[in-house]
C-alpha positions in Angstrom: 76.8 108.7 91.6 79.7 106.9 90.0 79.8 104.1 87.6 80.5 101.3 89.9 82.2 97.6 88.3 81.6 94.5 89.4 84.2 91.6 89.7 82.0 88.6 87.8 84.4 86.5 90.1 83.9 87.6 93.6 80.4 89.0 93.1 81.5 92.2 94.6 80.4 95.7 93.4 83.2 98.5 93.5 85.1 101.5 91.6 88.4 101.7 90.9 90.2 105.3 90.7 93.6 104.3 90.6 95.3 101.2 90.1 96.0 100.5 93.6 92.7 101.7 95.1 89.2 101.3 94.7 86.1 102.2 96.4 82.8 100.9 97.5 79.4 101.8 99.9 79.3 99.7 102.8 80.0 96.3 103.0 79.4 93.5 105.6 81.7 90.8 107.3 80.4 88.2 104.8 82.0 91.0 102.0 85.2 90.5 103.2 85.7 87.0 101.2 84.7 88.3 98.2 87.2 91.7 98.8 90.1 88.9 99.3 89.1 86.6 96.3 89.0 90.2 93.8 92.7 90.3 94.9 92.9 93.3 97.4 95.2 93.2 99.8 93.9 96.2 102.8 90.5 97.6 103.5 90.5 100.9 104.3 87.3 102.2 106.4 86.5 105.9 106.1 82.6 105.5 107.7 82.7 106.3 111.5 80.6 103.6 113.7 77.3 104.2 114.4 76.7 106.4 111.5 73.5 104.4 110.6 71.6 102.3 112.6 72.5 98.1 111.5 75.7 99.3 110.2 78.6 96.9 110.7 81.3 98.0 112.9 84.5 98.4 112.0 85.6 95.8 114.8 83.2 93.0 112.9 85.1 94.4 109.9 88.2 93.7 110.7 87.7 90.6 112.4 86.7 89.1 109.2 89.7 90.8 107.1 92.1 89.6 109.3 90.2 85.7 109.0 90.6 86.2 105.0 94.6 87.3 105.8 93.6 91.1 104.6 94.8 94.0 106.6 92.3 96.9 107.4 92.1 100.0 109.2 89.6 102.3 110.2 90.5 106.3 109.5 86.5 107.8 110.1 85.7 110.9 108.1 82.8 113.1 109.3 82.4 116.2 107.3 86.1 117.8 106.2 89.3 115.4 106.0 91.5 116.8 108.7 95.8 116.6 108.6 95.4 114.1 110.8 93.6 111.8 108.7 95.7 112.5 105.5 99.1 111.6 107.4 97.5 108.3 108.6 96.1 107.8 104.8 99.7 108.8 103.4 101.3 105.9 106.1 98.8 103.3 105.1 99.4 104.1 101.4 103.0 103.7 102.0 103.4 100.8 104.3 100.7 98.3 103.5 99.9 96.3 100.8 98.2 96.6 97.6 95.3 97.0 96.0 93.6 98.6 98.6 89.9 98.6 98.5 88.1 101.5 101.0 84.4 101.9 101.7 82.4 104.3 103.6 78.5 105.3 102.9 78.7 105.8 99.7 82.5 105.0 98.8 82.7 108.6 98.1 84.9 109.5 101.7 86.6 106.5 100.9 88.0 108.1 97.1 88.2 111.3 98.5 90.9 109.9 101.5 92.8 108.5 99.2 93.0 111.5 96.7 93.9 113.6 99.3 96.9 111.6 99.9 98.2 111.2 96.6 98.0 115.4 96.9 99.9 115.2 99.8 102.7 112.8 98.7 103.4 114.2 95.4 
């Protein structure tokens, strides 16, 4: 898997493949702090509820990013990314702020999302 980085200030594990964007495995509502305090601005989701049993839903999620003033939004992938999903990851990009910082399982959804819509919008 990919090298991951960690921000010595928030405590909080993650990749980043582009400036604006960076990627993690799952993280909890107590995570959310520590994705505010490394400075990103929206969570993107890309792991569909109930995937695995204890997982956090994306509700609890965004409950807490919206506590710590982060916006998030929840754009499941299971199995291929569909043109439904890259025009909502294209909007996002667009629209809200920056850094972004997008989980899933592995954070691998999450990087592929947003690659696909960097295709798409150049």
């Amino acid at each position: 898997m990919w090298p991951f980085s960690s921000s010595a200030n928030a405590g909080l594990s993650f990749r980043k493949i582009d400036p604006n964007f960076a990627i993690a495995g799952q993280i909890l509502p107590a995570d959310v702090k520590k994705v505010a305090e490394a400075g990103f601005k929206t969570i993107v989701c890309a792991r569909p509820d109930g995937e695995e049993p204890g997982q956090p839903t994306f509700a609890a999620i965004s409950t807490a990013a919206k506590d710590a003033g982060l916006e998030a939004v929840y754009i499941p992938v299971s199995g291929s990314i569909g043109e439904g999903q890259i025009i909502r990851i294209e909007d996002i990009v667009k629209r809200l702020p920056s850094p972004m910082f997008g989980y899933c399982r592995s954070g691998a959804r999450a990087g592929s999302l947003f690659n696909a819509a960097k295709a798409a919008m150049r």
